[in-house]
C-alpha positions as CSV (number, residue, x, y, z in Angstrom):
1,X,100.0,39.8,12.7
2,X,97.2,37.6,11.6
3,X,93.2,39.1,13.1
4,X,91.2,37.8,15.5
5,X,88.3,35.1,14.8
6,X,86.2,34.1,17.3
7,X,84.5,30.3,16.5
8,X,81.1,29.2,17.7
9,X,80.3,25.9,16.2
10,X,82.4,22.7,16.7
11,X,85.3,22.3,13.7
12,X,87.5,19.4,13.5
13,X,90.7,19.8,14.2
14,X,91.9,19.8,10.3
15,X,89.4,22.5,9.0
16,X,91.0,24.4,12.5
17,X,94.4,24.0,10.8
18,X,93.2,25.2,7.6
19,X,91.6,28.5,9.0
20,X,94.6,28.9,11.5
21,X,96.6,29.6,8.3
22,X,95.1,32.7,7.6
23,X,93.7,33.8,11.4
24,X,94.4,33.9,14.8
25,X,91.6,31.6,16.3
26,X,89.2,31.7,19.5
27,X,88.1,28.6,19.8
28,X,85.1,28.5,21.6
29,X,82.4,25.7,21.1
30,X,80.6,25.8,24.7
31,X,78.1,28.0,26.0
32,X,81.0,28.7,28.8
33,X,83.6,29.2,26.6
34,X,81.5,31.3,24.7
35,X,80.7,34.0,27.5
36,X,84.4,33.4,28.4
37,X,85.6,34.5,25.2
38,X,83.9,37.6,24.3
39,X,84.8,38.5,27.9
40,X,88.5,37.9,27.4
41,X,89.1,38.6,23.6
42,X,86.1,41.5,22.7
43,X,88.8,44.5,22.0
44,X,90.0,41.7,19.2
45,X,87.6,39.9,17.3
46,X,87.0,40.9,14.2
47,X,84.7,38.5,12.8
48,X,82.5,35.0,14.2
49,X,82.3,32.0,12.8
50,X,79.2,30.0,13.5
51,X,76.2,28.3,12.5
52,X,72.6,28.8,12.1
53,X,71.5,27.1,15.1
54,X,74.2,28.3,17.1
55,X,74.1,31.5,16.0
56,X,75.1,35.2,17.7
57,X,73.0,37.6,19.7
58,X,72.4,41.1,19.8
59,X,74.1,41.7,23.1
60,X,76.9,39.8,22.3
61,X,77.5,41.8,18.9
62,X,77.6,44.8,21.1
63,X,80.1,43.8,23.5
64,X,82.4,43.3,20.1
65,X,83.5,46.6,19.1
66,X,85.8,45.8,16.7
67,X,83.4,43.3,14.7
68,X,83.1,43.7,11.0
69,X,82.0,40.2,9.5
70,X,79.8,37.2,11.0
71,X,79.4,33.7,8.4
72,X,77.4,31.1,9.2
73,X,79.4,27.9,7.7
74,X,75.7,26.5,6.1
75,X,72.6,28.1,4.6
76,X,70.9,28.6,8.1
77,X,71.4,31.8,9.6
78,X,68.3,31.8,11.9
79,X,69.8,32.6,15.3
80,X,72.1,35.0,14.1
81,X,70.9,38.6,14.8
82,X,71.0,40.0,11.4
83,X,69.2,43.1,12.2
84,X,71.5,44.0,15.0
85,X,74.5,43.5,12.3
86,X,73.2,45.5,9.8
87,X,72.9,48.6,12.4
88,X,76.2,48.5,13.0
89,X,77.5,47.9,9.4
90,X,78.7,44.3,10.0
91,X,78.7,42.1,6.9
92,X,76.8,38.8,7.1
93,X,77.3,35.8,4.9
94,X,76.5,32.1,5.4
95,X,77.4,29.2,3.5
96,X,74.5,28.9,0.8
97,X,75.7,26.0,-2.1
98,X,78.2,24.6,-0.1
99,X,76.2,21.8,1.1
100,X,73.1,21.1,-0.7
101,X,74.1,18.0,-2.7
102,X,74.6,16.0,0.6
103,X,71.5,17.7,2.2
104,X,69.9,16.4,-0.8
105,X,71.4,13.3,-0.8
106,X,70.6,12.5,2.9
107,X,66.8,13.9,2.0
108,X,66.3,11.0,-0.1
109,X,68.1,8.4,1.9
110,X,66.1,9.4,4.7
111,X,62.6,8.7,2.3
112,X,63.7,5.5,1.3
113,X,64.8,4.6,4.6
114,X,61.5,5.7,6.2
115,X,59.0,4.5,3.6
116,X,60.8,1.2,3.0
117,X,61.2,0.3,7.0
118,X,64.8,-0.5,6.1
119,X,66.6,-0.1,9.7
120,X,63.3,-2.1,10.9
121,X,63.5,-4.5,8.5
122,X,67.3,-4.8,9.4
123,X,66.3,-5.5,12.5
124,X,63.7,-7.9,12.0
125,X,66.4,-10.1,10.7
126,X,68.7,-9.8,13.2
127,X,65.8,-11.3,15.1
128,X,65.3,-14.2,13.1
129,X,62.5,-12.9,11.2
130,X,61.8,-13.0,7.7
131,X,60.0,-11.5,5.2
132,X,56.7,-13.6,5.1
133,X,56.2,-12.3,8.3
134,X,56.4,-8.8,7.6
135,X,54.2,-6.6,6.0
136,X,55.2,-4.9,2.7
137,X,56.4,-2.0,2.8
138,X,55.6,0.7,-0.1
139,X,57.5,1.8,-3.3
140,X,58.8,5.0,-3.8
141,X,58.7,5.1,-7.4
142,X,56.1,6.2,-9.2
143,X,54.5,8.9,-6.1
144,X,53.2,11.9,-5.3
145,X,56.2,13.9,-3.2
146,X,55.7,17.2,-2.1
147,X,58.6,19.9,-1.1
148,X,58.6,22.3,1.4
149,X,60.5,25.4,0.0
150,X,62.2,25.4,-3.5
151,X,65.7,27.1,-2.7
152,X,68.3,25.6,-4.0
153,X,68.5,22.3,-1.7
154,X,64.6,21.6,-2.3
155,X,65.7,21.8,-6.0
156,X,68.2,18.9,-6.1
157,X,66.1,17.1,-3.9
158,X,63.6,17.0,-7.3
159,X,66.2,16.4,-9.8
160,X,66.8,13.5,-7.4
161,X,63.5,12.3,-7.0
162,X,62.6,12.4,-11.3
163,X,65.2,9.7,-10.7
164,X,62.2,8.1,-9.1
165,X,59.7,8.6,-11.2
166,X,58.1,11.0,-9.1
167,X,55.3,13.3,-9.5
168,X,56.7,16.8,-7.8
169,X,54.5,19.6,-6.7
170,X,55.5,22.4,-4.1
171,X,54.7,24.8,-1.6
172,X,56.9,28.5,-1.5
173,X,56.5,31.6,-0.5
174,X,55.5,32.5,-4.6
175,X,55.3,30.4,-7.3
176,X,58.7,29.8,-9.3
177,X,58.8,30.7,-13.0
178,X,61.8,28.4,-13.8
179,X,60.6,24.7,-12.6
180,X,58.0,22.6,-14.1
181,X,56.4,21.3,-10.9
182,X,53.1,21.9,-9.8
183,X,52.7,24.8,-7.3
184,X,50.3,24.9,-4.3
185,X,49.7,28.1,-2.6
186,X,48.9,26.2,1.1
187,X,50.8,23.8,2.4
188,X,47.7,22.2,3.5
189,X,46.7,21.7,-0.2
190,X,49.6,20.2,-1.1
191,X,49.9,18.2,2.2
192,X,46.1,16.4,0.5
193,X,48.0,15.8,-2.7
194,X,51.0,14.5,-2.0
195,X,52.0,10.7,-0.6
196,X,55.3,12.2,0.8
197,X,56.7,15.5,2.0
198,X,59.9,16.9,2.0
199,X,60.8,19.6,4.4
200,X,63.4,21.9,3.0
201,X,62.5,25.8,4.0
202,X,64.6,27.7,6.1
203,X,63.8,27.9,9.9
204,X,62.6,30.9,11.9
205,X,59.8,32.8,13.4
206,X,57.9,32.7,10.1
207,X,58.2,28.8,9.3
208,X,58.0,27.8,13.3
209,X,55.8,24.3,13.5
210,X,54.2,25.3,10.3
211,X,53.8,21.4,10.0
212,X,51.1,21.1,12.8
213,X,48.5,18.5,13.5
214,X,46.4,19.8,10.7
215,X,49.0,19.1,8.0
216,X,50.0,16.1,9.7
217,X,45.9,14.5,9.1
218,X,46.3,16.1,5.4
219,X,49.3,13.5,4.5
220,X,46.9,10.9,5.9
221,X,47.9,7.5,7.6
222,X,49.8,6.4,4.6
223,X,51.5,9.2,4.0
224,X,55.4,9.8,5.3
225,X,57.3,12.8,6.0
226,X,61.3,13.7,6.1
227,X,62.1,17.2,7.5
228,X,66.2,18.1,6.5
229,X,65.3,21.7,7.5
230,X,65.0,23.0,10.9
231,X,63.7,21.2,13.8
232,X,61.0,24.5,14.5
233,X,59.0,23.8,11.2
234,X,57.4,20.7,12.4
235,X,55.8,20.7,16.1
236,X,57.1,17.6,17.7
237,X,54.4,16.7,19.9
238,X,51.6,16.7,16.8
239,X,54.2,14.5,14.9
240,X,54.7,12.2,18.0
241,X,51.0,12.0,18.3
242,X,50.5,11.3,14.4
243,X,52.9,8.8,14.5
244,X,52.0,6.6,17.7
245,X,48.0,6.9,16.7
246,X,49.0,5.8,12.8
247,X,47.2,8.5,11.6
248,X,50.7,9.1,9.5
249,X,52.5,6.4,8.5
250,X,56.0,7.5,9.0
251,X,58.9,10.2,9.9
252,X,62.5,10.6,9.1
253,X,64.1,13.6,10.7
254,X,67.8,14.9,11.0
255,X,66.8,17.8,12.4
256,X,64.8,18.5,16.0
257,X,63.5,21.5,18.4
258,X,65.6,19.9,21.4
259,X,68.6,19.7,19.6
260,X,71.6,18.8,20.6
261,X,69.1,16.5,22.7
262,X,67.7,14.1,21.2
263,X,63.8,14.0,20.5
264,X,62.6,11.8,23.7
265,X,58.9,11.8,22.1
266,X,60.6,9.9,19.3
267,X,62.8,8.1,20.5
268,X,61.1,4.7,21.3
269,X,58.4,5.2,18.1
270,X,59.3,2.1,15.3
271,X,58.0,4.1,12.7
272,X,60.3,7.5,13.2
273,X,63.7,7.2,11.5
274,X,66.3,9.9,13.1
275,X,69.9,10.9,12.3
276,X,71.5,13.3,14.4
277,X,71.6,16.4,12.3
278,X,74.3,15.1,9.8
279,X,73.0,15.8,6.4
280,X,75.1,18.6,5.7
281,X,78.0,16.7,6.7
282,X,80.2,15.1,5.1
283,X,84.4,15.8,4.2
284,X,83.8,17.1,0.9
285,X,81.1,19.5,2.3
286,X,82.8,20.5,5.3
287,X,86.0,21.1,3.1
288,X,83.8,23.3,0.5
289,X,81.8,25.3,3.1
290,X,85.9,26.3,4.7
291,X,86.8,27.2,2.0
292,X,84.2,29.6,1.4
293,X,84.6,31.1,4.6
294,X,88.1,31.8,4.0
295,X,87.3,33.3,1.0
296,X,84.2,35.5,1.8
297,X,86.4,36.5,4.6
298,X,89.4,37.4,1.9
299,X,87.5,39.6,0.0
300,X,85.7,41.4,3.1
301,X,89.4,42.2,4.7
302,X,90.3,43.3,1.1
303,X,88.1,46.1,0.8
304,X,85.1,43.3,-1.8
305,X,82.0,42.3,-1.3
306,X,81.3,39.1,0.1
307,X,80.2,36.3,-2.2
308,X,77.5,34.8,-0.5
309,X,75.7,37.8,1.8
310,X,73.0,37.3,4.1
């Protein structure tokens, strides 16, 4: 008889299929069917499937007395009670590698989109208007871009950027041995040098609105910034505030405090660029980040460690 999995996060209904195969699913994707669930199914469940911003409490890991493993399908594990786990010996793991090509991908789509105007300028032409009557919108090439947190998505987003041209410095909790960019021990300081940042440090207490109004007057009012991280790391009203007074020239976001709402400060401000958190999303990632699930979840149930622990 195959165990019992409880899901959090929304799946298609192919990866479902996939992880049927080797579990006997609780599908539950709602806040309702959440509480409903772990009512109905607690004496079963032997490991959660969810995602960072979804994550699972203390209380409800204690109303699962048969829980031995939680995986968070991405890198983000911020809502997930970790400590709570750990007392009671449950593994954690997330999805770490599965998904940072098309993070970074969707980094630098985001940059280009935001410093080159492109949905505006798309736009504009639907309007009738052409270029001599639009201002010129920067290169990319050639610039100063700072990252925010050198893990392993922040990396590719620099191999992709020396595509540019760029000039790369950085701001991490330490200095890195094995890059050649130029490290900056505040984010402040490298919020003066740089003409763009990059948000890619993980969410949480410690990183919550570290980009604040501060920051924001460091980039300067021709400077633009693209957070792929978590919503929590920039403070929303600052950036809305930035953006509207032109103190910074642009935004592109994926990710947002009120999500799954969208960001109403936002919404009507021509110089923001917003995707609904889809930059880890794509077939090929989703696919991957299954399969490693399935697998971490394999070797836990066979008495190995997990590949990828939290």
């Amino acid at each position: 008889m195959l165990s019992t999995l409880l899901i959090l996060n929304p799946l298609s209904e192919q990866s479902l299929q996939r992880i049927a195969q080797d579990w006997q699913i609780v599908y539950a994707p709602t806040t309702q069917q959440r509480s409903a669930a772990i009512a109905s199914h607690a004496e079963h469940i032997r490991a959660v499937l969810t995602i960072g911003s979804i994550g699972l409490q203390a209380r409800e890991i204690a109303a699962l007395p048969k829980l031995e493993l939680i995986c968070a399908l991405g890198a983000g594990f911020e809502n997930i009670d970790v400590a709570a786990a750990r007392e009671r010996g449950i593994v954690v793991s997330n999805g770490a590698g599965t998904n940072d090509a098309c993070v970074a991908d969707h980094a630098m789509g985001l940059l280009l989109a935001t410093v080159r105007g492109i949905p505006q300028l798309g736009v504009a032409l639907h309007q009738g208007i052409w270029r001599d009557a639009l201002p010129l919108p920067p290169s990319v090439s050639g610039k100063r871009l700072g990252i925010v947190g050198l893990g392993t998505i922040g990396k590719q987003i620099a191999r992709r950027a020396a595509g540019f041209d760029m000039a790369i410095g950085y701001h991490n909790r330490s200095m890195r041995n094995d890059v050649p960019f130029t490290y900056f021990a505040t984010l402040l300081e490298l919020a003066v040098w740089a003409d763009f940042l990059i948000i890619a440090t993980p969410g949480g207490a410690g990183t919550r609105h570290m980009v604040n109004a501060p920051v924001l007057d460091a980039l300067g009012p021709e400077g633009f910034i693209v957070n792929i991280a978590r919503g929590s790391v920039i403070d929303t009203a600052a950036l809305a505030h930035a953006l509207r007074e032109g103190r910074v020239a642009g935004a592109g976001l994926d990710v947002y405090e009120s999500e799954p709402l969208p960001p109403t400060e936002l919404l009507d401000l021509p110089n923001a660029v917003l995707t609904p958190h889809v930059a880890g999303w794509s077939p090929e990632s989703v696919a991957e980040t299954v399969r490693l699930f399935l697998e971490n979840s394999q070797r836990h149930f066979s008495g190995q460690p997990v590949l990828t622990p939290v």
